[in-house]
VODRENDREN-409370 format. One record per residue (C-alpha): residue in three letters; x, y, z. Coordinates in steps of 0.1 Angstrom, whole numbers, plus 5000, padded with zeros to 4 digits. Layout:
BEGIN
AlaXYZ...
***
This chain:
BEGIN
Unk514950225048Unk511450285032Unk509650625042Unk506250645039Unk504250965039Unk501051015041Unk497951295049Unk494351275053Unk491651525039Unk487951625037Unk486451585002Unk486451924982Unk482651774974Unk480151484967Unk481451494931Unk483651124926Unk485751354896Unk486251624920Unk487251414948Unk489651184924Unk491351524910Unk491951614950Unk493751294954Unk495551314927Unk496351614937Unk497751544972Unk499451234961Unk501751454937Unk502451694967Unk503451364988Unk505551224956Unk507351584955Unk507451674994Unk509351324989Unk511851394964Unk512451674984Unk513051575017Unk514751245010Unk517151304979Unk517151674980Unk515851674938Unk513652054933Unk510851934912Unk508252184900Unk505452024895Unk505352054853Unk508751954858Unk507151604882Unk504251544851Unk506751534825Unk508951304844Unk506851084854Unk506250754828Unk504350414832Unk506850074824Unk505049804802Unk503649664835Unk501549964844Unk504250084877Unk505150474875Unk508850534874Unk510450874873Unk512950934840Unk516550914848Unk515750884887Unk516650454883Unk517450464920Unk514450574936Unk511050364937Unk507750504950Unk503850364950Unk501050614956Unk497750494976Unk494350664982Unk491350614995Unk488650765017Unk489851065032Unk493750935031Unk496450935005Unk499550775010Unk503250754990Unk506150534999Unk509550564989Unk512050334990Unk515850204967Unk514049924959Unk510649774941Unk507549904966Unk504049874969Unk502050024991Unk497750024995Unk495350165023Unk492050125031Unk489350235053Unk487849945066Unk483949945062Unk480849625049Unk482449415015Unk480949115002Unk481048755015Unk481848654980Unk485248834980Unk486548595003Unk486548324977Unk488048554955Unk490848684976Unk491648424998Unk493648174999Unk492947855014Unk495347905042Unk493648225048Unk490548135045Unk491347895076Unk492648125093Unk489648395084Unk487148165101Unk489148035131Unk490248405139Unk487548635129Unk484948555152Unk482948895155Unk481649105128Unk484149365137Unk486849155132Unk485748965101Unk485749365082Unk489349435103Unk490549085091Unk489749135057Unk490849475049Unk494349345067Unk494549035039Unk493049285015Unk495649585014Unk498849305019Unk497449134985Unk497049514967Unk500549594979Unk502149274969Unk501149364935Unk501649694931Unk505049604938Unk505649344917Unk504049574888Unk502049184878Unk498449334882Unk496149064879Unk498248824861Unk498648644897Unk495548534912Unk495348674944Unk493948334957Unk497248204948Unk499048434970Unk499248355012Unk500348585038Unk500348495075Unk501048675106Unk501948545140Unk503748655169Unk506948545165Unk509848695162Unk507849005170Unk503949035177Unk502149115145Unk504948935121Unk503848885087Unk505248655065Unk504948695029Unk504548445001Unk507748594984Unk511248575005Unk512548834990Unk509649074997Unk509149175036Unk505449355046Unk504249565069Unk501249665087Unk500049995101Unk496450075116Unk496150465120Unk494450625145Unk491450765120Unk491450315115Unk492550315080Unk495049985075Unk498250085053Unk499949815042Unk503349805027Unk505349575009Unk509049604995Unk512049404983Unk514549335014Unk517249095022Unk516349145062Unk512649225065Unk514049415092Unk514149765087Unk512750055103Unk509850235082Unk509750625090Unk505650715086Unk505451075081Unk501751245090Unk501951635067
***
């Protein structure tokens, strides 16, 4: 079952370095308060930095920990880490103006008929967006293939059926899911599954 915790904050200060280090910060207390909690592993947090190592395609894996995946997210004034026993992604976002032009970029063609038929206000063009937006980060922060996929090539849907807000996924063996926090910030999470089923515990610290 894939756990995601996550916590919000107030930026230490209008520096961008300062605010990065902060995040940084609070996404190695997530990664630990998860080691913790989940698999009962102690880490100090010297003992987390020198465990923690990047595979050739640019995912962080934890040495001689094979069994447990995790993906780290932040943005403004949020910061996020799933866990799961299988390849995860997660991304959030805080949903806010973007350019027009991004929707050639991102879109697919699928979605981009689906964009226009459904996203009839402003409101929910930036809601609609930043939904396609974080599924396409996850995606590939799970798959560890960065930009060697055009995100144009990948579609995700979402309907109603079997259960309202259903998305489907370009992948089959990759289930996603959706979650809109009360602050408004869209987490999106994508991990390997047979079902697609399973229940995801989200954790506020």
């Amino acid at each position: 079952m894939p756990v995601i915790y996550y916590t919000y904050y107030t930026p230490v200060s209008d520096s961008v370095s300062a605010v990065e280090a902060q995040e940084h910060s609070l996404g190695r207390t997530l990664l630990l308060t998860g080691l913790k909690e989940l698999y009962h592993i102690h880490y100090s947090a010297d003992k987390l930095e020198e465990s923690l190592l990047i595979s050739p395609e640019g995912k962080p894996y934890l040495a001689g920990l094979p069994g447990i995946y995790f993906n780290i997210t932040h943005c403004h004034r949020l910061v996020a880490c799933a866990f799961s026993c299988r390849p995860i992604g997660i991304d959030g976002e805080l949903p806010g103006a973007f350019e027009n032009a991004l929707i050639k970029k991102v879109f697919s063609p699928e979605e981009k008929y689906f964009f226009y038929q459904t996203a009839t206000t402003a409101e929910l063009r930036i809601q609609w967006f930043f939904k396609f937006w974080t599924l396409k980060e996850a995606y590939v922060k799970k798959t560890g293939t960065g930009i060697s996929i055009p995100l144009t090539k990948l579609t995700f849907t979402f309907s109603h059926i079997p259960a309202p807000d259903t998305i489907g996924c370009p992948d089959p063996e990759t289930a996603c899911r959706q979650f809109v926090l009360k602050t408004g910030h869209i987490l999106s999470v994508c991990y390997e599954s047979d079902s697609g089923d399973e229940t995801i515990s989200l954790n506020l610290l």
